[in-house]
C-alpha positions as CSV (number, residue, x, y, z in Angstrom):
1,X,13.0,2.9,-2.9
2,X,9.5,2.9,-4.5
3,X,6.9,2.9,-1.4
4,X,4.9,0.2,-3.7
5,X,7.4,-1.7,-4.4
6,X,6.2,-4.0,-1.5
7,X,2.8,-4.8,-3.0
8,X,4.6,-6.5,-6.1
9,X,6.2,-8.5,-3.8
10,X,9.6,-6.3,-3.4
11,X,8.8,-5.8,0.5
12,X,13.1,-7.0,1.6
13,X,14.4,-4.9,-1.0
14,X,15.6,-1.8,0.9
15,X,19.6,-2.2,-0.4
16,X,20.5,1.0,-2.8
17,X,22.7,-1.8,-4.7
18,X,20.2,-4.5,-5.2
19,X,17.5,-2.4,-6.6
20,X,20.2,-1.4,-9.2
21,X,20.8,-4.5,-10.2
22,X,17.0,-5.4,-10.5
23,X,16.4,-2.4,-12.7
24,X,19.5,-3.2,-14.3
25,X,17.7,-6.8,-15.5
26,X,14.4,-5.3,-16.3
27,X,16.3,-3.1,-19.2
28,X,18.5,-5.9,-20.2
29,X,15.6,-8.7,-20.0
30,X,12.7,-6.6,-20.5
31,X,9.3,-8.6,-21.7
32,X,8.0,-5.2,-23.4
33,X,9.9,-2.7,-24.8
34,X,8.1,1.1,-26.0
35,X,10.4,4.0,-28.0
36,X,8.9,7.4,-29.0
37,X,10.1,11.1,-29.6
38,X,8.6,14.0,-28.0
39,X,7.8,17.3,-28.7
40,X,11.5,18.5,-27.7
41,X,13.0,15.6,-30.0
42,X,14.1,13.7,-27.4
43,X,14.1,9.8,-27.8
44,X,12.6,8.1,-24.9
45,X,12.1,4.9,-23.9
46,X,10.3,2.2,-21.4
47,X,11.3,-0.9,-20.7
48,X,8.7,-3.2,-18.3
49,X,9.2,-6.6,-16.7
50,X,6.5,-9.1,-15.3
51,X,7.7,-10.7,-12.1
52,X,4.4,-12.3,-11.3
53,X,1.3,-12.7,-13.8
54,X,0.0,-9.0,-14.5
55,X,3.2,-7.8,-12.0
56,X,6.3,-6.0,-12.6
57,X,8.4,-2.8,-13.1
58,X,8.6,-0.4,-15.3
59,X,12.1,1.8,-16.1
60,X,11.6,5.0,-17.9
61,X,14.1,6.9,-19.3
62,X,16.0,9.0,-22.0
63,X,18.2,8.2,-25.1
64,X,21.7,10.2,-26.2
65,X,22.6,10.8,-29.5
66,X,24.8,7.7,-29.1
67,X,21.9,5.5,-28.2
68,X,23.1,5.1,-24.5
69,X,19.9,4.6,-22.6
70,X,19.8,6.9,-19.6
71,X,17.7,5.8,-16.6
72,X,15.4,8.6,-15.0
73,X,13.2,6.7,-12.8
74,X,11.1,3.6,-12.2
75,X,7.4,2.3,-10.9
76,X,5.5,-0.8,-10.2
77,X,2.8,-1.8,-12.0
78,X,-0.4,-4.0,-12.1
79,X,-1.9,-4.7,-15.5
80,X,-5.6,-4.1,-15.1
81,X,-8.1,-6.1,-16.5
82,X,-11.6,-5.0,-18.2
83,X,-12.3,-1.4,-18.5
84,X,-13.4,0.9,-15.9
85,X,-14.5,3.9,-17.6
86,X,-15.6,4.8,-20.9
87,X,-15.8,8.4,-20.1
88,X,-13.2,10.9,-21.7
89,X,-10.1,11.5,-20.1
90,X,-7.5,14.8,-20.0
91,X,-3.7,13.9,-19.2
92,X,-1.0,16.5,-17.8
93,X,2.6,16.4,-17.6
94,X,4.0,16.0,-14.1
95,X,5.9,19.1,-13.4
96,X,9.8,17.2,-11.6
97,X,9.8,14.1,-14.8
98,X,8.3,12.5,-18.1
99,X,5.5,11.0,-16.2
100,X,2.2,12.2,-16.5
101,X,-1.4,12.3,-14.7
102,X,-4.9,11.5,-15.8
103,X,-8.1,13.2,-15.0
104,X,-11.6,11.5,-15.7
105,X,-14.4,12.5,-14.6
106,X,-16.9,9.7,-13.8
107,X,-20.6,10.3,-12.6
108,X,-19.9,7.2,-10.9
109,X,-18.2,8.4,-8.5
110,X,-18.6,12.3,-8.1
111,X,-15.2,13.6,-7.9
112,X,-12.3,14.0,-10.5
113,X,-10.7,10.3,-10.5
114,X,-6.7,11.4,-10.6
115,X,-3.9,8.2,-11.5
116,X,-0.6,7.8,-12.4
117,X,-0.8,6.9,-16.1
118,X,1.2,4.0,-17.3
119,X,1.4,3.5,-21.2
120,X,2.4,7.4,-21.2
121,X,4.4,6.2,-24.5
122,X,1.1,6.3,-27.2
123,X,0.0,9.5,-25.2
124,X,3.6,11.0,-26.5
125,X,3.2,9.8,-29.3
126,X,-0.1,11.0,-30.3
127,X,0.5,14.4,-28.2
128,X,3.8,14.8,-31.2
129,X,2.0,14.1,-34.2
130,X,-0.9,16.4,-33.5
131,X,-3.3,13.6,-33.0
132,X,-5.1,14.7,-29.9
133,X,-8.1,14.4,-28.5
134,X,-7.9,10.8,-29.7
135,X,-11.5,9.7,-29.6
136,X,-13.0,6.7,-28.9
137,X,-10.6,6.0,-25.8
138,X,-12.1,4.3,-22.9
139,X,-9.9,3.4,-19.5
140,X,-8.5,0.6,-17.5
141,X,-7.7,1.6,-14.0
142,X,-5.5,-0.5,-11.6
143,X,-4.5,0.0,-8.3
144,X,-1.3,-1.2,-5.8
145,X,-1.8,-1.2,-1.7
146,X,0.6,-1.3,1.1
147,X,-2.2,-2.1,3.9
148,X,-5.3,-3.5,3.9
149,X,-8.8,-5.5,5.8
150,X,-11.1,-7.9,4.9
151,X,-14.5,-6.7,5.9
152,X,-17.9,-8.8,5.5
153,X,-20.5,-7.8,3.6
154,X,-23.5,-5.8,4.3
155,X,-26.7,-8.5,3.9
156,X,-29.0,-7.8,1.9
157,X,-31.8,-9.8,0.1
158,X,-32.8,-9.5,-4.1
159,X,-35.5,-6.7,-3.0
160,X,-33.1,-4.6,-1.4
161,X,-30.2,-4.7,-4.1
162,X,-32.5,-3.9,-6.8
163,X,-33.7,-1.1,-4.7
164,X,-29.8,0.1,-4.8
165,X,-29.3,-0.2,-8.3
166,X,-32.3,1.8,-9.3
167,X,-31.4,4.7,-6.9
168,X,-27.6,4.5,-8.0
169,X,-29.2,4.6,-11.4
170,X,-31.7,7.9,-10.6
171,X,-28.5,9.4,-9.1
172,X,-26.2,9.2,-12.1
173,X,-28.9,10.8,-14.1
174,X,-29.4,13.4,-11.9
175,X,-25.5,14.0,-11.6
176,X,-25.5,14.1,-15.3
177,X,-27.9,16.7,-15.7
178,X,-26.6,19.1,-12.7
179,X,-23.4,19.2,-14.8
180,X,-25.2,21.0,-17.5
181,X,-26.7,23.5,-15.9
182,X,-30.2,22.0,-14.6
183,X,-31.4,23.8,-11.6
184,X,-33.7,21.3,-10.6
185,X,-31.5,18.1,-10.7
186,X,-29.1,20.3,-8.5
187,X,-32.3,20.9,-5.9
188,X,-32.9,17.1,-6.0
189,X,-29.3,16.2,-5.1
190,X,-28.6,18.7,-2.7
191,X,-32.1,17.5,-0.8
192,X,-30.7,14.0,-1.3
193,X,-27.6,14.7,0.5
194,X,-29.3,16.5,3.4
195,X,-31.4,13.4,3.9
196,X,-28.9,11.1,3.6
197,X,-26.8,13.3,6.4
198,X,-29.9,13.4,8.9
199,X,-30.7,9.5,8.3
200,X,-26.9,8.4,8.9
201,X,-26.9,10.8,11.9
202,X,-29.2,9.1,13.7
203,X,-28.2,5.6,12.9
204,X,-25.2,6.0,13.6
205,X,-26.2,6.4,17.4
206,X,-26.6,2.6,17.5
207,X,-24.7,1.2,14.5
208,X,-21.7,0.7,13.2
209,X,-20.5,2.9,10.3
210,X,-19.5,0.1,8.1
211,X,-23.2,-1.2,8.2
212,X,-24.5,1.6,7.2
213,X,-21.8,2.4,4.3
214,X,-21.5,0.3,1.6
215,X,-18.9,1.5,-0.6
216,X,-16.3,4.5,-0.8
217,X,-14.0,6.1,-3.0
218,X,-11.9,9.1,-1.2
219,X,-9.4,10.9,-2.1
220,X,-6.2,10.3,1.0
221,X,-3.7,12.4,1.8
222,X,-1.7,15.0,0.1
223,X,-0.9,13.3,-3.3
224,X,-3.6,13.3,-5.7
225,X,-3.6,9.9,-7.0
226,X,-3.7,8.1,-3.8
227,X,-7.6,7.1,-2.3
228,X,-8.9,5.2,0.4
229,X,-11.5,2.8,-1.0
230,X,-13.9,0.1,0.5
231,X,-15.2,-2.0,-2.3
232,X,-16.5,-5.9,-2.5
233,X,-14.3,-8.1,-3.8
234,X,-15.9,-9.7,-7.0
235,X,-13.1,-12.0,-8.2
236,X,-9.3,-13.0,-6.7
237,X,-6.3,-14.9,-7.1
238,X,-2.9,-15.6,-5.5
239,X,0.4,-14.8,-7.3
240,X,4.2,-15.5,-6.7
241,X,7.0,-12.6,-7.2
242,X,9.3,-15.0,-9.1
243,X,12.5,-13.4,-7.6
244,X,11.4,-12.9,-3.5
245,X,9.0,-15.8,-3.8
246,X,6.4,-13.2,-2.0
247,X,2.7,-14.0,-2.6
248,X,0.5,-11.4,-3.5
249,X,-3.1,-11.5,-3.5
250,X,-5.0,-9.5,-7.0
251,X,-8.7,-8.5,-6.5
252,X,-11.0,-7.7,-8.7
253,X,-13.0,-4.6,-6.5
254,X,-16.6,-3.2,-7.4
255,X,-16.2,0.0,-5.6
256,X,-18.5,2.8,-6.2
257,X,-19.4,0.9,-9.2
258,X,-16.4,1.0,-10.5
259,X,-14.8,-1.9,-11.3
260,X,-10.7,-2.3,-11.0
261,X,-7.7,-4.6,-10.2
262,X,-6.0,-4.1,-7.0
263,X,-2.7,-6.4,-5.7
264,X,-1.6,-5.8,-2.4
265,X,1.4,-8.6,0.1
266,X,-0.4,-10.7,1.7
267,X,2.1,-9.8,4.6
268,X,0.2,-6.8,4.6
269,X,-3.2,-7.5,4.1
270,X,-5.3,-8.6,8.0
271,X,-8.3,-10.9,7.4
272,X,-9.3,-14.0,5.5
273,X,-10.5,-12.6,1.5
274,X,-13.1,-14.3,-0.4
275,X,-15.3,-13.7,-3.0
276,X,-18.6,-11.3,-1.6
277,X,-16.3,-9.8,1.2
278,X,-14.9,-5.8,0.8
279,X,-11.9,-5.1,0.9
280,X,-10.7,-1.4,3.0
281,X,-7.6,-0.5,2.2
282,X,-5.3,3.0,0.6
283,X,-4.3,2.5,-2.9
284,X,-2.0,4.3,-5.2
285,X,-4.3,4.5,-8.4
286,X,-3.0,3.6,-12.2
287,X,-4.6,4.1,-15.1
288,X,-3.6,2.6,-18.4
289,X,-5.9,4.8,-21.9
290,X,-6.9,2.2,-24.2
291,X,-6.7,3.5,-27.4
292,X,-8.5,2.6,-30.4
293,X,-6.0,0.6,-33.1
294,X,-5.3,3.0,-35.9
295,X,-5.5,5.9,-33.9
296,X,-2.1,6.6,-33.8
């Protein structure tokens, strides 16, 4: 079974037999349906089903020249709201299945952002007509945890958040111009990060490391598309799997400043969540390309 299956609200389902027959109802009953041929001429297909608002499951597979549907595999999902990124993105094939990865690199962040992509139907289908790089695409990430905290906030008055956003801002333009080359934005960074290192080195003596960071995105173990994150949670709600009658908590996360949808049990999430508090936590990351209408 699906290791996020339990942040959709699918925590008791561990019997072989009854995740067939819930698979077997999200083809049969399916709220969205997506066909498309790829470059090999085979006829694929994705059926997805909500079980909570913005929740579900999505079963991929193949079609036979009899148009018997042939499941391959499954994933959860959380429909994300807003978008994340307007930066361009690159998508690869994953190497076992039909699935695919994304890469975008935001400034935002500093590293290569990898997630599973989920409408990999329109990428197909604009990958067989010869219609890529589709332009104009911007991105909606998402994001599904099996353990989590509440943490409180950092305080901090107007003075000191302005502050923040001016240096974030100063950054980004200096990361933007060490990508092309500038030798002197490079210098600036690198002195930047040697300063930062010596300041949080002494601090960190006499305080506690989650006063002193605000916000991280990190890359966690050996799968690329899983990231530990610490983020403040900007907006929330509380949703019911219709089927296990689980309740799952979806927040809204500012985290690095980027801004995402994540859902996570609330068997599995420790500490009270409300709006200004972060959220800590590893999350398998989604990313759904939004592309423009027309384009394909």
């Amino acid at each position: 079974m699906h290791k996020y299956m339990r942040a959709i609200g699918f925590s008791k389902f561990e019997n072989r037999k009854k995740l067939q027959e819930l698979l077997t109802e999200v083809v049969v009953n399916s709220d969205r349906r997506a066909y498309t041929v790829n470059q090999e001429k085979s006829f694929l297909g994705e059926f997805c089903k909500d079980f909570a608002p913005g929740l579900g499951i999505a079963v991929c597979g193949e079609f036979d020249q009899e148009e018997k549907f042939t499941y391959e595999y499954y994933f959860p999902y959380l429909t994300g709201t807003g978008i994340t990124s307007y930066e361009d993105v690159s998508v690869e094939r994953h190497a076992d299945k039909e699935s695919y990865a994304g890469v975008c690199d935001d400034i935002k962040v500093g590293i290569s952002l990898i997630f599973y992509l989920k409408n990999k139907i329109p990428y197909i289908t604009a990958q067989t007509m010869e219609k890529l790089p589709v332009k104009g695409t911007t991105l909606t990430l998402s994001a599904l945890s099996v353990s989590g905290i509440v943490m409180l906030p950092i305080q901090k008055d107007k003075e000191q958040i302005e502050r923040g956003k001016q240096a974030s801002a100063n950054r980004n333009t200096l990361i933007a111009a060490a990508r092309k080359g500038d030798e002197n934005a490079i210098e600036t960074l690198t002195l930047e990060d040697m300063d930062m290192y010596t300041t949080i080195s002494r601090r960190i003596q006499s305080e506690d490391i989650f006063s002193l960071v605000d916000t991280y995105f990190m890359p966690y173990g050996v799968e690329c598309d899983q990231y530990s994150i610490l983020g403040e949670i900007m907006a929330m709600r509380l949703v019911t799997n219709q089927i296990t009658k689980e309740q799952i908590h979806v927040f809204t996360i500012c985290c690095n400043e980027l801004v995402f949808d994540v859902c996570i049990n609330i068997a599995d999430l420790y500490g009270e969540p409300q709006v200004g508090r972060r959220f800590k936590g590893v999350v398998w990351l989604q990313g759904q390309i939004n592309f423009p209408e027309n384009a394909i």
